[in-house]
C-alpha positions as CSV (number, residue, x, y, z in Angstrom):
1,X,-129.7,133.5,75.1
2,X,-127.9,134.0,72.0
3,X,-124.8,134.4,74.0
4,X,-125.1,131.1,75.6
5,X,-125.6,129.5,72.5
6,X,-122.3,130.5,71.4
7,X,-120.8,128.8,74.6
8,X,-122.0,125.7,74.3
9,X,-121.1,125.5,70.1
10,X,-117.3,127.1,70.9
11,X,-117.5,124.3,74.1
12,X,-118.8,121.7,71.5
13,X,-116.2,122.7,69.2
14,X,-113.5,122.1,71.6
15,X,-114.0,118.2,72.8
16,X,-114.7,117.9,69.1
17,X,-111.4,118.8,68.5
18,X,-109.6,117.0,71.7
19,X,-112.2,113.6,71.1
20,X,-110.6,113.4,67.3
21,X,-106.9,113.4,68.7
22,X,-104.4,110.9,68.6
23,X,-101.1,109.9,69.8
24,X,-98.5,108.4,67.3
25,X,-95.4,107.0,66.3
26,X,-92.5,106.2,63.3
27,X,-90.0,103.6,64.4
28,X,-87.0,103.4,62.3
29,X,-85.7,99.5,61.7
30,X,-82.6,100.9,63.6
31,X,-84.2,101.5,66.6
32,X,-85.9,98.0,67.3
33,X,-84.3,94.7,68.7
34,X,-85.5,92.7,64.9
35,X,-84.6,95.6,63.0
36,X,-88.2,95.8,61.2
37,X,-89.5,99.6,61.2
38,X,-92.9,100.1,63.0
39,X,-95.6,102.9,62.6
40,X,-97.7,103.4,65.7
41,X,-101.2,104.8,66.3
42,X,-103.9,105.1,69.4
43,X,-106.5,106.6,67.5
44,X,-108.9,108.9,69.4
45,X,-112.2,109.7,68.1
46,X,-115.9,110.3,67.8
47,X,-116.4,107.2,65.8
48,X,-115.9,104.6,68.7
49,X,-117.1,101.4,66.4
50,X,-114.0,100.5,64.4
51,X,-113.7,97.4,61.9
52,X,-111.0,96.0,59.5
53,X,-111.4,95.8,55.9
54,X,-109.9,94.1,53.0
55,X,-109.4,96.6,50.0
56,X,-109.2,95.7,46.6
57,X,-110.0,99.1,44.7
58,X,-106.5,100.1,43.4
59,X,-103.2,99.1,42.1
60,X,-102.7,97.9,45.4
61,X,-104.5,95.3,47.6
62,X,-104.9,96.7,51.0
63,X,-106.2,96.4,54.4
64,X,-107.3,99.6,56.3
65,X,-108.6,100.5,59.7
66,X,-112.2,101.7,59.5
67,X,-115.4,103.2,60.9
68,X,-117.9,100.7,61.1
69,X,-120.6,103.4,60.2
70,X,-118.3,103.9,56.8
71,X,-120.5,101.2,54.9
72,X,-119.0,102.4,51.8
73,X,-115.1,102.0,52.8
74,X,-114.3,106.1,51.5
75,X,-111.8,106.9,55.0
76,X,-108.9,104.7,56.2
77,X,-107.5,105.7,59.5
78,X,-104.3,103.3,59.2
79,X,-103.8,100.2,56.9
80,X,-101.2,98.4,54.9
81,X,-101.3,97.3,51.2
82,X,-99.9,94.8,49.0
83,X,-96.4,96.6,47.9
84,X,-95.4,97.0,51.7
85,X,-96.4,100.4,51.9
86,X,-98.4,101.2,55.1
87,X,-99.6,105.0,56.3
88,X,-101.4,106.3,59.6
89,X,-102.1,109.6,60.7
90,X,-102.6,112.2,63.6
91,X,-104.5,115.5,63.1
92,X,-102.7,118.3,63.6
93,X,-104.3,121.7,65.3
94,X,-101.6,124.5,64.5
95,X,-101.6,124.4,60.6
96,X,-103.6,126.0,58.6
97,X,-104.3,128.6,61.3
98,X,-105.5,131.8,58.7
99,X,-106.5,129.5,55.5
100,X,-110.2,130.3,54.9
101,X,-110.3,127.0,52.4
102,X,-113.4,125.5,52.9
103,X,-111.9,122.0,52.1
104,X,-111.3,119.8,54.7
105,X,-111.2,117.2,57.2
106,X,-109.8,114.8,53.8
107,X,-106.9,112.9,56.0
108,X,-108.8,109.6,55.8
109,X,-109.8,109.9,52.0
110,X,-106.0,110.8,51.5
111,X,-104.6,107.7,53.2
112,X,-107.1,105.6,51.3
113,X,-105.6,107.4,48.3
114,X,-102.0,106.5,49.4
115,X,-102.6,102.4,49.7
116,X,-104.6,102.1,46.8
117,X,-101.6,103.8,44.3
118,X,-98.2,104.0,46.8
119,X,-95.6,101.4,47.0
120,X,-92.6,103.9,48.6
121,X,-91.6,107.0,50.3
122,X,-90.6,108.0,47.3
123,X,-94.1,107.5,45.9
124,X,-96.1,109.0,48.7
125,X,-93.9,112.1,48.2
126,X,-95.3,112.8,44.5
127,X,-98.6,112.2,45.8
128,X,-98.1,115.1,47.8
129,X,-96.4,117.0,45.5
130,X,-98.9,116.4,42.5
131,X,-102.8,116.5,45.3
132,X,-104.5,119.5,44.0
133,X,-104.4,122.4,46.1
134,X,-106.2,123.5,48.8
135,X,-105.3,119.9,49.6
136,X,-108.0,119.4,53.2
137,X,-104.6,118.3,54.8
138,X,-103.8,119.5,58.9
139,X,-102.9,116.3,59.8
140,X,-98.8,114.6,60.5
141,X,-98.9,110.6,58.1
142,X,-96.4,108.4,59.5
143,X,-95.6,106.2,56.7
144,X,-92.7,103.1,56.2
145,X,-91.8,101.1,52.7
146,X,-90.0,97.9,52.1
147,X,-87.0,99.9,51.5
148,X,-86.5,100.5,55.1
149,X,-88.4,104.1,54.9
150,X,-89.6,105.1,57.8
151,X,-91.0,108.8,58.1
152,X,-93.5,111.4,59.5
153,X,-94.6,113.9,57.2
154,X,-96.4,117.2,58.4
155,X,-98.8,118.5,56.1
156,X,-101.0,121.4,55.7
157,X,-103.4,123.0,52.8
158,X,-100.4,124.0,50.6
159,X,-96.9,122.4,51.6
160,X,-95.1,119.4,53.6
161,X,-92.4,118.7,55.8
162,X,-90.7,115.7,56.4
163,X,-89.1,114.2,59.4
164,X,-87.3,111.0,59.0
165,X,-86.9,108.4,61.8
166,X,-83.3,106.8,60.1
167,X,-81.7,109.8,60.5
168,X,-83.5,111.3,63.9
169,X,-80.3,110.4,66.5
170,X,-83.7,108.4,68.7
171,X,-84.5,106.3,65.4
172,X,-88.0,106.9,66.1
173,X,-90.7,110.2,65.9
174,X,-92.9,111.1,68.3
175,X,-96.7,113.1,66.8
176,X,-99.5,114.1,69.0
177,X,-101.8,117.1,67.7
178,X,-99.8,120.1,67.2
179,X,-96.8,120.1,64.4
180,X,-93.4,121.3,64.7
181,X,-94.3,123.4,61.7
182,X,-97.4,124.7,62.7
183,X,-98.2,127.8,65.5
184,X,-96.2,127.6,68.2
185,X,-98.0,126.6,71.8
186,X,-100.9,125.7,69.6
187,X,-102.8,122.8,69.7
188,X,-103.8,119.3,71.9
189,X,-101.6,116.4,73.6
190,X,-98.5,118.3,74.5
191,X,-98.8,116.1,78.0
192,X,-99.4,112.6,76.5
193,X,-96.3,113.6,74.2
194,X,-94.4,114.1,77.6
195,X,-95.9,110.6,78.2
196,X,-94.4,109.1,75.0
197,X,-91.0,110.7,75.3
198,X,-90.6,109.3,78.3
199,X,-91.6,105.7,77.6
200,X,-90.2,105.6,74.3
201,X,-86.7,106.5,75.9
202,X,-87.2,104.4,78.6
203,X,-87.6,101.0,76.2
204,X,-85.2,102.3,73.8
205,X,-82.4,102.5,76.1
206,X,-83.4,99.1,77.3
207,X,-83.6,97.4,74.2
208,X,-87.2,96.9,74.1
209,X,-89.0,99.1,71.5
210,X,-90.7,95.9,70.4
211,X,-94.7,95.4,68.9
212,X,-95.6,94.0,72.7
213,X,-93.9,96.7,74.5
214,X,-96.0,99.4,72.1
215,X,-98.9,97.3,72.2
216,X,-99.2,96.5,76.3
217,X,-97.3,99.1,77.8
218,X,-97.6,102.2,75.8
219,X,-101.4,101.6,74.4
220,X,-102.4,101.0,78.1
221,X,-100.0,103.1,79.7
222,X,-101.5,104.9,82.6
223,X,-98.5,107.5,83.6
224,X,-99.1,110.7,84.4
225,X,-96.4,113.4,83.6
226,X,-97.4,116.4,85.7
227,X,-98.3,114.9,88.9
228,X,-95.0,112.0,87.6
229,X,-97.5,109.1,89.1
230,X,-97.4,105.4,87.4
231,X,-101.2,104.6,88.6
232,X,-100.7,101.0,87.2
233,X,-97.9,99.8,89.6
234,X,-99.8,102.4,92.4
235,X,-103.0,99.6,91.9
236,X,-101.3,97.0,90.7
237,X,-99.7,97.2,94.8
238,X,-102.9,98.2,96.6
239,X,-102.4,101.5,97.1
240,X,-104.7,103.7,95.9
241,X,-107.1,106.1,97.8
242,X,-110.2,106.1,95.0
243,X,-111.2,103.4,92.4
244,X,-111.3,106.2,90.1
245,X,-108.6,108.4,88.3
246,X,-109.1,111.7,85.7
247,X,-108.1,109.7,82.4
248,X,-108.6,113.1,79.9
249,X,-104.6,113.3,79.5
250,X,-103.7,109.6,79.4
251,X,-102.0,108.4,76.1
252,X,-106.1,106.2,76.4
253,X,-108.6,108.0,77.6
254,X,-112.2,107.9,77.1
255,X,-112.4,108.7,73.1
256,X,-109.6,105.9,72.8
257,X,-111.4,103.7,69.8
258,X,-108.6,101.5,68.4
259,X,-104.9,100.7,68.4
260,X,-103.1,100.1,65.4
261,X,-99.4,98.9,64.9
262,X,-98.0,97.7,61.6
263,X,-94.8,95.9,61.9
264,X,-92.8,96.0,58.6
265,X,-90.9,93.3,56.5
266,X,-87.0,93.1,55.9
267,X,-85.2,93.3,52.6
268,X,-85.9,89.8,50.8
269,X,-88.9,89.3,53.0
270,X,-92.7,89.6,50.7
271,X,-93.9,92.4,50.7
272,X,-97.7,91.8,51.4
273,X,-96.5,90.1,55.1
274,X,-96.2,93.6,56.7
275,X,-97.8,92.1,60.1
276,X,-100.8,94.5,61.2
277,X,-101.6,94.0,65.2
278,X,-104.9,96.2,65.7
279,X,-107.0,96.4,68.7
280,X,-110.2,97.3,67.1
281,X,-111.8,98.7,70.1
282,X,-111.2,100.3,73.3
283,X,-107.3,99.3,73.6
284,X,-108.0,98.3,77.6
285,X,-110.3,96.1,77.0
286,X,-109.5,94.8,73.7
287,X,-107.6,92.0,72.6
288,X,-104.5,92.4,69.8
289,X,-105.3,90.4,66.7
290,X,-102.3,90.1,64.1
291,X,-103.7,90.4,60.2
292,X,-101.6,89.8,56.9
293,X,-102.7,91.9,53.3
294,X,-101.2,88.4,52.0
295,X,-104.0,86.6,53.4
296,X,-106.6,88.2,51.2
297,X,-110.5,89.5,51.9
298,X,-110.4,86.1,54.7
299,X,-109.9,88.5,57.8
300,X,-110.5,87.3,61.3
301,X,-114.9,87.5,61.5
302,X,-114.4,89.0,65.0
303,X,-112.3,92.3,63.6
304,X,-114.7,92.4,60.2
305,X,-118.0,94.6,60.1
306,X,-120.9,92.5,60.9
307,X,-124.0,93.4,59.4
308,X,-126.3,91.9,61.7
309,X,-124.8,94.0,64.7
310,X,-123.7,96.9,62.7
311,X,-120.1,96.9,63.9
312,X,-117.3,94.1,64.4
313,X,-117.6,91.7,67.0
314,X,-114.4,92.5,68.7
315,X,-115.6,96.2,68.7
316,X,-118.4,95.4,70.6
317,X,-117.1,93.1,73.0
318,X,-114.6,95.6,73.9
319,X,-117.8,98.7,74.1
320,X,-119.4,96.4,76.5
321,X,-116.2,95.6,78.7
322,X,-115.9,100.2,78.8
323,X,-119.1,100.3,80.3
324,X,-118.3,99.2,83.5
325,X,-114.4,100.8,83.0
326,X,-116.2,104.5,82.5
327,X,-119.6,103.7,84.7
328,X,-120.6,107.4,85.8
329,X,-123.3,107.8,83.3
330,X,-123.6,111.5,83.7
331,X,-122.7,114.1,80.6
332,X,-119.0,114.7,82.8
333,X,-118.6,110.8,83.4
334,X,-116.4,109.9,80.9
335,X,-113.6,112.0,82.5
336,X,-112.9,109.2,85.0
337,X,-111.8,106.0,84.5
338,X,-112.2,103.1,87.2
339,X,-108.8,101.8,87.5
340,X,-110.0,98.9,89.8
341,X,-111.9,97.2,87.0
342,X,-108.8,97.2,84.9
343,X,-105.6,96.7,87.1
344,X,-106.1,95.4,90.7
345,X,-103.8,93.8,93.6
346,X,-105.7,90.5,92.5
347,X,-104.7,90.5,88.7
348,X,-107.9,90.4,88.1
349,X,-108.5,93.5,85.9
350,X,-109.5,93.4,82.4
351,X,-105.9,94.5,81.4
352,X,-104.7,91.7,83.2
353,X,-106.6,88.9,82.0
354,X,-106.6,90.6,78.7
355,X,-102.5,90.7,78.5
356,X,-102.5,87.3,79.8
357,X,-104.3,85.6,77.1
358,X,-102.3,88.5,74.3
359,X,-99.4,86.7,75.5
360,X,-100.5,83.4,74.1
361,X,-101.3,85.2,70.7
362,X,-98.3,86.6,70.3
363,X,-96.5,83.2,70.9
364,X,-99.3,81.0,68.1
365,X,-98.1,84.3,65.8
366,X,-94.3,84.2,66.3
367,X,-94.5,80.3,66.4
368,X,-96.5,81.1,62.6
369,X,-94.4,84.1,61.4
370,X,-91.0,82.0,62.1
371,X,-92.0,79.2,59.8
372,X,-93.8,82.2,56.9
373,X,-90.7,83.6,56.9
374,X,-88.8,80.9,55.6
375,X,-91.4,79.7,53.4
376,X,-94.2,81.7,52.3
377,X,-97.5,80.9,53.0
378,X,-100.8,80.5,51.1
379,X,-104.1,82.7,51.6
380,X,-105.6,79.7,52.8
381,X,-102.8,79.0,55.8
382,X,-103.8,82.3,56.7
383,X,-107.1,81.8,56.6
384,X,-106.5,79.0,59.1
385,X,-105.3,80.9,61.9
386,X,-107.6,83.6,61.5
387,X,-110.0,81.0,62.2
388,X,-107.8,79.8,65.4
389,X,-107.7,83.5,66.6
390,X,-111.6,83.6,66.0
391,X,-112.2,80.7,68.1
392,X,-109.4,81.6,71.0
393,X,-110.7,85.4,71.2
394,X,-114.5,84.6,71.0
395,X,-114.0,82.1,73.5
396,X,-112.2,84.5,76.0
397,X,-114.5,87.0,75.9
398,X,-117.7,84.2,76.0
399,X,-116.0,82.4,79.1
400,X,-114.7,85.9,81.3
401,X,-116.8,87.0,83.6
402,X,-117.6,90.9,82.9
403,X,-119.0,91.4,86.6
404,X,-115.4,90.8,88.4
């Protein structure tokens, strides 16, 4: 009995560790068509209710990715502040492999740490320099500045490493869960990072490391590097055998909560318009909403915690839209995905009809971001598209039928 026990906690231990894993990115300005740097992240985890705050609890303003559970706003998972200065992480499962330091787990009190006080590279850098020791740090923070700074930093207990995207000869970095520092052969995601290689190289060479690329191909990107199958264009033709797949090593699988991508400013450009695309939910079945630190506490009400449903509405919507995507109820169920519900010879999937109404946001957003840059907006202007996006978004998931 007592062995058993032991099972089930090391077993418990394990998808602990896998469901908290994410898969992440540093883009350097001089590796994307616009030349503005890009920090990436498809954030797994056992917090699946995600919301969007506004921050305004340091020297800088700043809007972070949440848990909707975190009433108290004390972890960011990936945000953007006033300054320009924006941070995201990936845990890391090879450092720290002898420490006994009882400390730990702090990544999402650190980056919170970061926005409120950091306004550069150069800044984060004393931060990590001067955090008391044992810091509670396995983790890699993808961080860019205003300067054009675009890094990855790998970070344990006692010491850092950095790895910088504008002098890496790809102009981008590449982080799942295991560092280049840490214990060799050690750790989780070394197939999704065979995933992201490969799509990052494949864009790249064709010119089209872009925010939509990253946000519609790679955050619902459904190749498969070992058996080398693309199951999208497999049902986007028709030809599939099952209307299920295994999803554990997809870049989204089942613990897939959010997507995050902040897009950065050029030199000249204010420094609080760093553009922040999130999905707030389950990236295949949640819509991309842009959101601007310069538009103050005003965010969109369907990416902000609602009280009266104890999560964001866009969160829930998307939840709702995964039941059906992961419908084996069963303790194993959420190893297989229904591909049929999300890309079908019809088009009518939810990544389909989902991608087709993204399209239109991106177009009301570059259509806005065209005239911002020449001529700064107000909070309020801000305001009113948030309120557009509200209406658009509600109004897609109110009028789509979830049965189809």
């Amino acid at each position: 009995m007592k062995k058993l026990a032991i099972i089930l906690l090391l077993t418990f231990f394990v998808f602990s560790e896998k469901s908290i894993s994410c898969t992440t990115a540093v883009i350097s300005g001089k590796a994307t068509p616009d030349g503005r740097s890009m920090i990436w992240k498809l954030r797994d985890t056992d917090d699946l209710e995600n919301s969007m705050r506004y921050f305004n609890d340091g020297k800088y303003s700043y809007i972070g990715l949440v848990n909707s559970k975190d009433i108290e706003g004390k972890n960011v998972w990936g945000g953007s502040n006033s300054a320009g200065f924006a941070i995201m992480n990936s845990a890391s499962f090879n450092v720290n492999q002898n420490d006994t330091a009882s400390l730990k787990d702090q990544e999402g009190v650190f980056m919170k740490l970061a926005l409120q006080i950091c306004a550069s590279l150069a800044d984060f850098e004393k931060l990590l320099n001067t955090h008391p020791r044992p810091m509670g740090l396995a983790a890699h923070f993808g961080v860019i500045d205003t300067n054009g700074g675009a890094a990855f930093y790998e970070v344990n207990n006692h010491t850092w490493t950095k790895f910088d995207a504008n002098t890496n000869p790809n102009g981008y970095v590449l982080r799942t869960n295991y560092s280049e520092t840490g214990t060799p052969d050690v750790g989780y995601g070394f197939i999704r990072r065979q995933t992201a290689e490969k799509i990052f190289a494949e864009a790249s060479e064709k010119g089209k490391l872009n925010y939509q690329t990253i946000i519609q191909d790679f955050s619902r990107c459904f190749y498969h590097p070992v058996f080398d199958i693309d199951y999208r264009k497999k049902y986007e033709a028709g030809n599939y055998e099952t209307d299920f797949i295994s999803s554990d090593d997809m870049i989204t699988r089942h613990g897939s909560a959010s997507n995050i991508l902040i897009q950065g400013v050029k030199k000249g450009e204010s420094p609080d318009m760093n553009t922040i695309w999130v999905q707030v939910g389950f990236p295949e079945t949640c819509i991309t909403i842009p959101l601007w630190v310069r538009g103050g506490e005003n965010l969109p009400l369907l990416v902000q915690y609602d009280d009266m449903i104890k999560n964001s509405p866009l969160n829930a919507y998307a939840l709702e839209w995964k039941k059906s995507v992961y419908p084996i109820g069963r303790s194993d169920g959420y190893h297989y995905l229904k591909m049929t519900k999300l890309i079908n010879k019809n088009n009518t999937g939810y990544v389909q009809r989902i991608e087709q109404m993204e399209k239109n946001v991106f177009f009301l957003t570059e259509e806005k971001l065209e005239m911002w840059r020449k001529k700064l907006p107000d909070p309020f202007s801000i305001s009113v598209f948030y309120d557009t996006l509200d209406r658009k978004v509600g109004d897609f998931y109110a009028e789509e039928d979830i049965s189809r």
